[in-house]
FIDO-710306 format. One line per 4 residues: number of its first residue (from 0); their letters; for each residue x, y negated, z of N, C-alpha, C. Coordinates in pm, whole numbers, padded with zeros to 5 digits. Atoms other than C-alpha are relative to their C-alpha. Example, Ala and Ser with C-alpha at 12.3 -4.5 7.8 and 13.67 -1.06 7.14 Angstrom:
2
0 = as = 00089 00119 00000 01230 00450 00780 00090 -00120 00000  -00082 00119 -00006 01367 00106 00714 -00077 -00109 00073
This chain:
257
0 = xxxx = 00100 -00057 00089 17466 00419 -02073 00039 00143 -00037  -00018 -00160 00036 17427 00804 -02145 00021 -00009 -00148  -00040 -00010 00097 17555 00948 -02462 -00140 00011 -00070  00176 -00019 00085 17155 01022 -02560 -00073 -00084 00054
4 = xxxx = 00064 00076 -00037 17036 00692 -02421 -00080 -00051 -00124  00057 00055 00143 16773 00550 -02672 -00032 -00141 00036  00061 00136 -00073 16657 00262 -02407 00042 -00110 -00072  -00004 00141 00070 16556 -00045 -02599 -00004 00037 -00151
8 = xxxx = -00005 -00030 00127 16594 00140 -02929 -00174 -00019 -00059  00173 00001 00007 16242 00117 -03157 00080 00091 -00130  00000 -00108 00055 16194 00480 -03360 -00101 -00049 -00065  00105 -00010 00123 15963 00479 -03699 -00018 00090 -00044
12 = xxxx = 00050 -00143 00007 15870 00865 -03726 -00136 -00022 -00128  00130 -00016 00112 15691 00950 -04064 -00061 00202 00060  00113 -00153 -00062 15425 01258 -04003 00030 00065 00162  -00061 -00042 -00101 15446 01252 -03663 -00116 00005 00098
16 = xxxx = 00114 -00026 -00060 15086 01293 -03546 00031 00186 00063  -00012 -00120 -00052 15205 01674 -03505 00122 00069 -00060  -00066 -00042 00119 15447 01935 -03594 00160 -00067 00060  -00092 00044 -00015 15773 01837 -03569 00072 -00144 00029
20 = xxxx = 00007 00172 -00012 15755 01457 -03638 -00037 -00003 00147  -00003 00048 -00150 15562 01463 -03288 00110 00054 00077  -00097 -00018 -00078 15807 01658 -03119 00196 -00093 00030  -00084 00141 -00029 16061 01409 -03197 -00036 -00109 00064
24 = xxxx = 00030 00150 -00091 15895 01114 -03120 -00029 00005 00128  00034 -00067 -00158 15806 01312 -02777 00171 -00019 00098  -00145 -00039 -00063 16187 01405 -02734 00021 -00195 -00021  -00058 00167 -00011 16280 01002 -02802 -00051 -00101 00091
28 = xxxx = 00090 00027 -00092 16019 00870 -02581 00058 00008 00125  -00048 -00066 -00158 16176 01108 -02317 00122 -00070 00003  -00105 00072 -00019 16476 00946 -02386 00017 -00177 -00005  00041 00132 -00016 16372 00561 -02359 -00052 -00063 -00115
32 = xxxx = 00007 00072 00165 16290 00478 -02764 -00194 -00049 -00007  00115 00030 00041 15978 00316 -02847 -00019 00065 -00116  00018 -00093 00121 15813 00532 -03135 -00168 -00042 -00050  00093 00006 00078 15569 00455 -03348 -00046 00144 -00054
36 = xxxx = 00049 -00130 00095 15369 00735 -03466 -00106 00001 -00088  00043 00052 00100 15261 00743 -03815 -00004 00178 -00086  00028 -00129 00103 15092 01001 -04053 -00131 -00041 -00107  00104 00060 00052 14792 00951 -04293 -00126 -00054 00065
40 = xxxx = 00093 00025 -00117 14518 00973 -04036 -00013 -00083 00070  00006 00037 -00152 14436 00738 -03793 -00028 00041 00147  00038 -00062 -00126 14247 00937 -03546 00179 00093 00124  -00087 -00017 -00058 14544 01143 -03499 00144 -00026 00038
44 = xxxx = -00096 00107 -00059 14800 00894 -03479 -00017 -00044 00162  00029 00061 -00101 14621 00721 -03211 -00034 00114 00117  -00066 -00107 -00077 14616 01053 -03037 00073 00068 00065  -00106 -00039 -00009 14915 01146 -03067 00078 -00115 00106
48 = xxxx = -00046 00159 -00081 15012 00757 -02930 -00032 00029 00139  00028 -00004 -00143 14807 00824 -02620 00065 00130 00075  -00104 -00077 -00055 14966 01103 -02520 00149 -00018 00097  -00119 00040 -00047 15272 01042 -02517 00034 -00158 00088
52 = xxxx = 00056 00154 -00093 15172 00700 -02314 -00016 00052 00109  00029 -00046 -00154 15041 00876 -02067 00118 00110 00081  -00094 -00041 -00033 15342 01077 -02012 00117 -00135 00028  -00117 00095 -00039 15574 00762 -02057 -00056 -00128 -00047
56 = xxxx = 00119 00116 00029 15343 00432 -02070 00077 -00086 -00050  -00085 00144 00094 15429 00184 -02329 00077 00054 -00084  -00102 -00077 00016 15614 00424 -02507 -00050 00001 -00172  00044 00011 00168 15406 00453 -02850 -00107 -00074 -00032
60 = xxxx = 00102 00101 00061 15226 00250 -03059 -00057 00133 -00129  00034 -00036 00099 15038 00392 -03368 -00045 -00069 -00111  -00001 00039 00131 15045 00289 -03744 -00038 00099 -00119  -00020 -00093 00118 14930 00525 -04005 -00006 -00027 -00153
64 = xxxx = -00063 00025 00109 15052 00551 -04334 00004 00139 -00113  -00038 -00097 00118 15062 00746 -04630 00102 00018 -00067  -00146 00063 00077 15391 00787 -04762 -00029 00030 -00145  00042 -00002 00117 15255 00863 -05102 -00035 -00171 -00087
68 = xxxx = 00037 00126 00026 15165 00501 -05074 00075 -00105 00025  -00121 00114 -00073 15439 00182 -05106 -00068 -00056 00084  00034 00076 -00138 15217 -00031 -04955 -00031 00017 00115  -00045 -00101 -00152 15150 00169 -04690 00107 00020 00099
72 = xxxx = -00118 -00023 -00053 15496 00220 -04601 00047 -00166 -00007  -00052 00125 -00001 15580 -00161 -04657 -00075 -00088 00070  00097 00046 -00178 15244 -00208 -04383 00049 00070 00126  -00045 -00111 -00155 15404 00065 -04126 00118 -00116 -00024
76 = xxxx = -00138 00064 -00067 15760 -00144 -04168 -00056 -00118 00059  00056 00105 -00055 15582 -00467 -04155 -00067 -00059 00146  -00019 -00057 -00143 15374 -00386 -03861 00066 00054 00121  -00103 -00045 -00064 15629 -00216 -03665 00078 -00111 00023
80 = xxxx = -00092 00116 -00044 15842 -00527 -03669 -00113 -00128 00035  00120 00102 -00062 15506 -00750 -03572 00015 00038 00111  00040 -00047 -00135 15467 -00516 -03271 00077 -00019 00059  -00108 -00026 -00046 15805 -00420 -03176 00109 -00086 -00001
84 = xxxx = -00114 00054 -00026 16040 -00660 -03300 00122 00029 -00120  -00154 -00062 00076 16284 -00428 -03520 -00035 00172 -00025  -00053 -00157 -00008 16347 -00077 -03591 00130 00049 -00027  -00108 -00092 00008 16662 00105 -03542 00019 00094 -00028
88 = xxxx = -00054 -00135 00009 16625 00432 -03601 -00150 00030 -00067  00091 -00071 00097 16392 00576 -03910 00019 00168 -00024  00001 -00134 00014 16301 00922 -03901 -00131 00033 -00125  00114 -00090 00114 16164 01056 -04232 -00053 00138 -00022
92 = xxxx = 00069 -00187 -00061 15978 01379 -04158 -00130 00074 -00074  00117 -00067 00050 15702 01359 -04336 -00022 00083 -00153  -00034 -00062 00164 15693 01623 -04699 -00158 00059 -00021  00106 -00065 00053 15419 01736 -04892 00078 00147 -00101
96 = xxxx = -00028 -00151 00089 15423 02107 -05089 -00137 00044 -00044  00161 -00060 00001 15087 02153 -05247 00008 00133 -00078  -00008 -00115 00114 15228 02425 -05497 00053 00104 00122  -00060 -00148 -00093 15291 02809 -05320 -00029 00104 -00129
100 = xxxx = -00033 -00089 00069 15443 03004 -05584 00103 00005 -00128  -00150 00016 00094 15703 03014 -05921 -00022 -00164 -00021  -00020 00074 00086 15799 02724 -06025 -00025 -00036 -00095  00049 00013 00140 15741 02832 -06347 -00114 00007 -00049
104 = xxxx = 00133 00027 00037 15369 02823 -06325 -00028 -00172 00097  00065 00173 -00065 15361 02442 -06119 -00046 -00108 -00141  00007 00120 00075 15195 02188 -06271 00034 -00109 00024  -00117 00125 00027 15363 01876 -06362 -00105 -00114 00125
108 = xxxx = 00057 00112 -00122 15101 01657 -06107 00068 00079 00126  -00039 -00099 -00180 15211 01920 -05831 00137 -00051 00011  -00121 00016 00020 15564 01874 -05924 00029 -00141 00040  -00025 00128 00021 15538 01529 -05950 -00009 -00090 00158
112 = xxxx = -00008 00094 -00108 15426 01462 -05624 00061 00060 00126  -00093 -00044 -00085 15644 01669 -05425 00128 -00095 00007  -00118 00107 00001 15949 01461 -05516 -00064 -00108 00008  00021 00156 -00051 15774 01122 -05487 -00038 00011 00145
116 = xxxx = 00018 -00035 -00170 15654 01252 -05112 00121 00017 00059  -00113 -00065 -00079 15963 01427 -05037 00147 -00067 -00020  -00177 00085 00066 16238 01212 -05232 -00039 -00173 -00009  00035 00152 00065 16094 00895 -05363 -00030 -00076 00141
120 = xxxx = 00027 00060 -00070 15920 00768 -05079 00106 00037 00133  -00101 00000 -00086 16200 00853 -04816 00082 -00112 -00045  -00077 00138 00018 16393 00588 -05055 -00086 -00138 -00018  00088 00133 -00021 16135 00330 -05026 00020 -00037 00121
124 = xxxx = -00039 00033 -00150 16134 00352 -04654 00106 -00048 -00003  -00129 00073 -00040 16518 00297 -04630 -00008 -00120 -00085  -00013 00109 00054 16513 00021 -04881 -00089 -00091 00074  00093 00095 -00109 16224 -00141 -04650 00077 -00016 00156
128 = xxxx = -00073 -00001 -00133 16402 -00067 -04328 00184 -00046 -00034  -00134 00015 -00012 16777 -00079 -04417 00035 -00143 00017  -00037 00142 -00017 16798 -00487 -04488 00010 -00013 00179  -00004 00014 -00135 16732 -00546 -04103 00148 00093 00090
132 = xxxx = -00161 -00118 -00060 16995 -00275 -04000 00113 -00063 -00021  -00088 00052 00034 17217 -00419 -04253 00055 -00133 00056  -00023 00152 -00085 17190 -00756 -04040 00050 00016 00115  -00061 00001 -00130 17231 -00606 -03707 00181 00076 -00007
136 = xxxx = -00145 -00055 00006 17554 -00391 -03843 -00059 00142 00100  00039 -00171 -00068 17365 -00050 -03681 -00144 00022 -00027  00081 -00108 00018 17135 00196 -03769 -00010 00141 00009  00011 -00146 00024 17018 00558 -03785 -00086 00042 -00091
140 = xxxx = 00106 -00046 00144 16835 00721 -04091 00055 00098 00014  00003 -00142 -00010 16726 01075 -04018 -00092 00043 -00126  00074 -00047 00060 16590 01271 -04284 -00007 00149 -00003  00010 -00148 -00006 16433 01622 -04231 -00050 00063 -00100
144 = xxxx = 00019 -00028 00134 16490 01825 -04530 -00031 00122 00043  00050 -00124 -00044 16497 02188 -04519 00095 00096 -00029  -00124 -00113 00050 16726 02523 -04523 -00040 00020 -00152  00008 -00018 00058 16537 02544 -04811 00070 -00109 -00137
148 = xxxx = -00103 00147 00091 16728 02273 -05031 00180 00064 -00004  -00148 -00087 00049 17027 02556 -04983 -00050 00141 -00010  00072 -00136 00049 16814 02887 -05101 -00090 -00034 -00120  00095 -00029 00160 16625 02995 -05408 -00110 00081 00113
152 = xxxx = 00148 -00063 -00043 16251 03075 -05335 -00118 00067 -00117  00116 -00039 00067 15989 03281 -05530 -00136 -00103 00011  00144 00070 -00091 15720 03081 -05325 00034 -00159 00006  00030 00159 -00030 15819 02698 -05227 00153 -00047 -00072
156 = xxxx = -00107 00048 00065 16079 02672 -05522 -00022 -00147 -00062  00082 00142 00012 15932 02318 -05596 00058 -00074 00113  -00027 00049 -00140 15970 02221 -05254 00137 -00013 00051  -00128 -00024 00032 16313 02353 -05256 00129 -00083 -00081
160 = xxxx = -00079 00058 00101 16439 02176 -05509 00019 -00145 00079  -00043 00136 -00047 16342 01836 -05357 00057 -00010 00170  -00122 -00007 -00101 16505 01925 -05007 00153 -00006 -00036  -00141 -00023 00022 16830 01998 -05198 -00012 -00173 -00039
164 = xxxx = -00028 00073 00029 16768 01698 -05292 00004 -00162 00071  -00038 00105 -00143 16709 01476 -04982 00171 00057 00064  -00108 -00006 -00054 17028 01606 -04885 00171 -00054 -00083  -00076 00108 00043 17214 01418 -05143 -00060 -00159 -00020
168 = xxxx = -00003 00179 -00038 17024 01131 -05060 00031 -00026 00108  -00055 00020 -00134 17153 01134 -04725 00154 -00014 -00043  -00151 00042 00015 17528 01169 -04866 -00009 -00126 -00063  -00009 00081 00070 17432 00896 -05102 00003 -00116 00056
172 = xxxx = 00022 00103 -00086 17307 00640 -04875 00138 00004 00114  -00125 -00019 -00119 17563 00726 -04616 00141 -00087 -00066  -00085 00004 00079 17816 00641 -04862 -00016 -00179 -00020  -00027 00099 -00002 17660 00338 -04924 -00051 -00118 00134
176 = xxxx = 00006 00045 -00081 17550 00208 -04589 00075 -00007 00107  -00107 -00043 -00115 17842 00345 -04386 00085 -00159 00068  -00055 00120 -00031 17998 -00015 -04437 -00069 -00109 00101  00046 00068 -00066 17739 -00180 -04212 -00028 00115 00131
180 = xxxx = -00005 -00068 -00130 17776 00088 -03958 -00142 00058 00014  00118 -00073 -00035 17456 00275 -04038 00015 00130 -00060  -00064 -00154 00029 17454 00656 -04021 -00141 00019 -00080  00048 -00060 00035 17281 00859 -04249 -00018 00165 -00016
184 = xxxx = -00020 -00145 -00011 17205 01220 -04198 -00156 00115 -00020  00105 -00092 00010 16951 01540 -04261 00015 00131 00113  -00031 -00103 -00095 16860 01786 -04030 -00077 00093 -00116  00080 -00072 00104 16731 02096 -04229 -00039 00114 00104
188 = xxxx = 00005 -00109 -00076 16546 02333 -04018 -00044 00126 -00076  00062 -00100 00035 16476 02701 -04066 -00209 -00018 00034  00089 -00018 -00039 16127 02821 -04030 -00063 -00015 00149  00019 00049 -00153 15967 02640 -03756 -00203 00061 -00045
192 = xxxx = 00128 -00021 00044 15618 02709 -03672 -00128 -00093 00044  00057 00097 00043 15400 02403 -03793 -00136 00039 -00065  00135 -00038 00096 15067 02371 -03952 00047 -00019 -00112  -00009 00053 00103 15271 02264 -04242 00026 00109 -00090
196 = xxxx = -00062 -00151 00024 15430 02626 -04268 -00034 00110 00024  00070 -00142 -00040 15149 02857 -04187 -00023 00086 -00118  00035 -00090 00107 15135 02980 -04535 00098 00115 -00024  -00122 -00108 -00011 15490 03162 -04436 -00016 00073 00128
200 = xxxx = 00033 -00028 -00096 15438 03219 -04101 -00126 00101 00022  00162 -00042 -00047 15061 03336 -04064 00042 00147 -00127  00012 -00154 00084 15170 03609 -04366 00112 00094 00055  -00080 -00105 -00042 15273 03913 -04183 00125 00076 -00037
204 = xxxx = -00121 -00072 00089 15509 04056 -04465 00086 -00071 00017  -00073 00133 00006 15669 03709 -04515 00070 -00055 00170  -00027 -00042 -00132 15699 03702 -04132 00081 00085 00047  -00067 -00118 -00007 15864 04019 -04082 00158 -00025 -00057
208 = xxxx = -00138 00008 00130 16126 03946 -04365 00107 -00093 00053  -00111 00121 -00103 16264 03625 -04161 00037 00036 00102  -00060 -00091 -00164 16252 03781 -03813 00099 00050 -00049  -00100 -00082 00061 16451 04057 -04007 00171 -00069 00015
212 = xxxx = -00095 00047 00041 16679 03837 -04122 00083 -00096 00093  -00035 00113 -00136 16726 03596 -03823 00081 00059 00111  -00012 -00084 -00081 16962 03669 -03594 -00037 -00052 00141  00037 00041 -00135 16809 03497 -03305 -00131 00111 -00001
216 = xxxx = 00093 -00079 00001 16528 03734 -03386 -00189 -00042 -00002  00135 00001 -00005 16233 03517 -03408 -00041 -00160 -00091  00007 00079 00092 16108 03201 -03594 00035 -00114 00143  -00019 00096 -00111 16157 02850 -03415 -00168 -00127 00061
220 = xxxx = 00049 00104 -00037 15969 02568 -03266 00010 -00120 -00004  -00031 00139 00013 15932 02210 -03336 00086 -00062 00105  -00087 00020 -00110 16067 02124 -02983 00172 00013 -00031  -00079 -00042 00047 16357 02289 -03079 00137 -00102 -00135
224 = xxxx = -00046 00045 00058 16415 02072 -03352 00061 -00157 00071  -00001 00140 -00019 16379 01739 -03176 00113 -00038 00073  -00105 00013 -00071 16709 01753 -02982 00116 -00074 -00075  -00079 00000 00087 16900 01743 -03294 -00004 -00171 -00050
228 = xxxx = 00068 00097 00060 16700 01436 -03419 00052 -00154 00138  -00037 00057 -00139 16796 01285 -03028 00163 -00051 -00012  -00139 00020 00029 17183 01327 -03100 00005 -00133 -00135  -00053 00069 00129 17188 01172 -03461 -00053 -00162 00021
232 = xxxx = 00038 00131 -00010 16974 00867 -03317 00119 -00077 00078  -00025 00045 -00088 17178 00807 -03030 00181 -00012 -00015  -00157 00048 -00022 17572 00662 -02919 00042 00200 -00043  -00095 -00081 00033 17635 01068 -02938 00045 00005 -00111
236 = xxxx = -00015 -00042 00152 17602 01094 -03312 00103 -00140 -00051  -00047 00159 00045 17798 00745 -03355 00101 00029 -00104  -00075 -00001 00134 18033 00912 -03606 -00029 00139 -00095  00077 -00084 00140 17816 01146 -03800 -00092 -00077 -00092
240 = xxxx = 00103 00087 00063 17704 01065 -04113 00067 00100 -00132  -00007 -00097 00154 17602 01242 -04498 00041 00119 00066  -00006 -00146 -00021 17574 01558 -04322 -00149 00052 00046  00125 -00071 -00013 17318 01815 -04263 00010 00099 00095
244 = xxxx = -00019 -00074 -00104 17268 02006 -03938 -00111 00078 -00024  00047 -00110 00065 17131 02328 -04021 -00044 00048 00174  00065 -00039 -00094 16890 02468 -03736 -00113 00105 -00015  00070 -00095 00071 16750 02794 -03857 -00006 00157 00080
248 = xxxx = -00011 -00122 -00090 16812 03079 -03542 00117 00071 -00108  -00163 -00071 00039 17134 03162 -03799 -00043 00075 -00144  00014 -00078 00105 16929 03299 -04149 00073 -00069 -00060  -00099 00024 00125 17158 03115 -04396 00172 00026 00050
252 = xxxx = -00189 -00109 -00002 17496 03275 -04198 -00049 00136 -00003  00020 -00114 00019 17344 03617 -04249 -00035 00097 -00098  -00027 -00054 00089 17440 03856 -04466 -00103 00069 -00086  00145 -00064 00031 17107 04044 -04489 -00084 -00029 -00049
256 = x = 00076 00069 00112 16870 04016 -04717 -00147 00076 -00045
């Protein structure tokens, strides 16, 4: 078996109709994993499913889910183990940010549901998924937070806050799941370019300022990310865990500002 073999593995990808989430479940696919792909929508779940079917047949199923919603997320686990059998490897991907601007003008519903999207319901999932893991003695729990969870922002300081803060729920869990041999880890990417992140992207100034600062010289691609997400599932990553792999073309090692 290859060090990035997934064959036989079953993947549970939150927001993965597009965007990054799909490009994982694309990259895992390619590597043998059954993947569920799950986002609020149905249409583009089941989209997204055929796709990647027709590239590698049998390969995805579709479930959509709201992660705003337990039961939702306690019908995607449920389902998923009707269809499949099990899941091994949970990738939490999906975040909401409805606020773009201080902090100090968010309102407390905005606030409120950034961390239950971005924090809360990431620990629902593992508490729904982990028992089963905890039985087989292996797992993987990916959670994609953000460079921003290690920067101060004028603009997605909200957002910010609860990345810093998926990234001590990844040490946390790690800490306490390590004993059944399940890894826990965050990937945090720089500025990728998503529909989720066109409000940074699509603004020319705001644009400019990252290039600037980047020393790869340009923003990234979801693709890009899904490699990372490939390692931490698979025998390579077998002794990483409560860490955060930073994938940003190099703006948080650069001095410039």
């Amino acid at each position: 078996m290859g060090l990035f073999d997934l064959t036989g593995k079953v993947a549970v990808i939150t927001g993965s109709s597009r965007g990054i989430g799909r490009a994982i479940a694309e990259a895992m696919a390619e590597h043998g994993a059954k993947v569920v792909i799950s986002s609020r929508k149905a249409a583009p779940c089941e989209e997204a499913a055929a796709e990647i079917n027709a590239a590698h047949p049998g390969a995805a199923i579709a479930i959509p889910a709201n992660i705003s919603s337990k039961d939702d997320l306690q019908n995607l686990v449920a389902k998923t183990n009707e269809a499949l059998g099990r899941i091994d490897v949970l990738v939490c991907n999906a975040a909401s940010n409805p606020h773009f601007g201080s902090i100090l003008s968010i309102e407390d519903d905005a606030f409120r549901k950034i961390f239950e999207n971005n924090v809360l319901a990431n620990n629902w999932l593992v508490q729904l998924v982990s028992p089963q893991m905890i039985e087989r003695k292996e797992g993987a729990i990916i959670i994609v937070s953000s460079i921003g969870g290690l920067r101060g922002s004028p603009v997605i300081g909200a957002y910010n806050v609860s990345k810093a803060a998926d990234f001590q729920l990844a040490r946390n869990l790690a800490v306490e799941l390590g004993q059944h041999n399940i890894r826990v880890n965050c990937i945090a990417p720089g500025l990728i370019q998503t529909d989720f992140a066109k409000a940074l992207w699509e603004n020319p100034d705001l644009l400019k300022r990252t290039t600037r600062v980047t020393p790869l010289g340009r923003i990234g691609q979801p693709e890009e990310i899904a490699g990372a997400a490939v390692f931490l599932a698979s025998a390579a990553g077998a002794y990483m865990t409560g860490q955060a792999m930073v994938i940003d073309g190099g703006v948080t090692i650069n001095g410039l500002g």
